[in-house]
N, C-alpha and C positions, 0 to 999 in steps of 0.2 A: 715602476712599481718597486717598492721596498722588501727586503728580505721577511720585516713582518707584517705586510701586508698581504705577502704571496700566503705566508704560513696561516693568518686568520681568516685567507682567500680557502686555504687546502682543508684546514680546519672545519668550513662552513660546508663545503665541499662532502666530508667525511661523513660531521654527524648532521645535516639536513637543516639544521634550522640555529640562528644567530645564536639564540640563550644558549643552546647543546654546547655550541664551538664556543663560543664566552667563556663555561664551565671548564670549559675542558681545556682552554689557552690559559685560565685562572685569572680571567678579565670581567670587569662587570660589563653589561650591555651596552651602555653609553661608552665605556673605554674601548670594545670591542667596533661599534662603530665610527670612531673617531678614528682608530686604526684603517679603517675600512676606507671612512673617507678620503684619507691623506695619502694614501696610495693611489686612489684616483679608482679604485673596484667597484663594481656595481654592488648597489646594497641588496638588489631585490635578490628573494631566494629562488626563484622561478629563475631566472639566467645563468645560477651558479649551481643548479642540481640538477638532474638529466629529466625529463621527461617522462613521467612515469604512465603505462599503461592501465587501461583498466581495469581491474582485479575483477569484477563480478559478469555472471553472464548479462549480453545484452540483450535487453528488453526488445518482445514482439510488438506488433501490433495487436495481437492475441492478450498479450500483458496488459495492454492499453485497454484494450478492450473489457478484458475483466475486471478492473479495476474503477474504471469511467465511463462506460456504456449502460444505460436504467435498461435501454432493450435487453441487455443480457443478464444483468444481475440479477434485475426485479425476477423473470422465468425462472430464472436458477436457484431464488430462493426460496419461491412459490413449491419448485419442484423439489427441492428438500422439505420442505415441510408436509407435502404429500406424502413424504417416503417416510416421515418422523411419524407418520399417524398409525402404521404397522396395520393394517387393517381394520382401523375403528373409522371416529367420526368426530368433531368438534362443534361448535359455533363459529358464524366467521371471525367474532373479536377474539374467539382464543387464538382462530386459524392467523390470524393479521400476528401477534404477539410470536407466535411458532416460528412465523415464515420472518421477522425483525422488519415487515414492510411496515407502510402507513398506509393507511386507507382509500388514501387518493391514488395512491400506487397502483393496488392490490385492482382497486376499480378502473384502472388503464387495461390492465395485462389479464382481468379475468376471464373474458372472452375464449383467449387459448385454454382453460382450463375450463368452460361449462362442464364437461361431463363429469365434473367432481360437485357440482354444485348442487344442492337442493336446496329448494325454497319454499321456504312453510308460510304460506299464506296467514292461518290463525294467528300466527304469533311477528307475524313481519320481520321474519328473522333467515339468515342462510346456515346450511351446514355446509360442512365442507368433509366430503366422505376419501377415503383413503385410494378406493376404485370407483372405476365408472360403473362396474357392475353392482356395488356395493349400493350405489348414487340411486341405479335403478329402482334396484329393490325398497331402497327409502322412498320412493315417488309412488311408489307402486301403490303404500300402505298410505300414502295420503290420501 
């Protein structure tokens, strides 16, 4: 290996990536790896820079799960949007819009949430009340 191949080898080395060491040997890219070549150095940068850790924490299976499980999201969005109702009451298309579900969704996972649900006959329509006790009291006056 050459004395300036070692140098654009230490170079690469330094600032992590060919263009950086180019700049900074006051070589253009192509001159810098022709340098590289003639020495016989490996061009790739992954051989000639250490191996760097991962910087961010590592994801759970929890992470996974909240990010890509419909089991978990669709309930969890359902149940903020319960909690967004502060003690009132909606229609289910506002309820669907609240909770950012779709309909098909909302009709998987409602089941876990009947006791929020009333259903008005007259009008072939759902509400969706804030409490169960709340739920009642609307059944009651039907």
């Amino acid at each position: 290996m050459t004395d300036k191949t070692a140098e654009a080898l230490a170079a690469l080395k330094q600032y992590g990536s060919r263009k950086a060491a180019a700049q900074a040997l006051g070589l253009s890219k192509s001159a810098f790896r022709k340098r590289m070549m003639r020495g016989g150095a490996i061009l790739t940068e992954q051989a000639t820079t250490p191996k760097q850790k991962q910087t961010g924490p590592v994801k759970t299976l929890a992470d996974f799960q909240s990010t890509y499980d419909k089991d978990t999201i669709i309930p969890e969005k359902i149940r903020d949007a319960i909690a967004a109702l502060d003690g009132g009451w909606v229609y289910e298309s506002e309820f669907v819009r609240m909770a950012g579900v779709s309909f098909t969704d909302l009709s998987v996972y409602k089941d876990i949430f009947a006791e929020h649900i009333v259903f008005i006959k007259r009008d072939s329509k759902r509400v969706w009340a804030a409490t169960p006790e709340l739920a009642e009291q609307m059944r009651r006056m039907l």
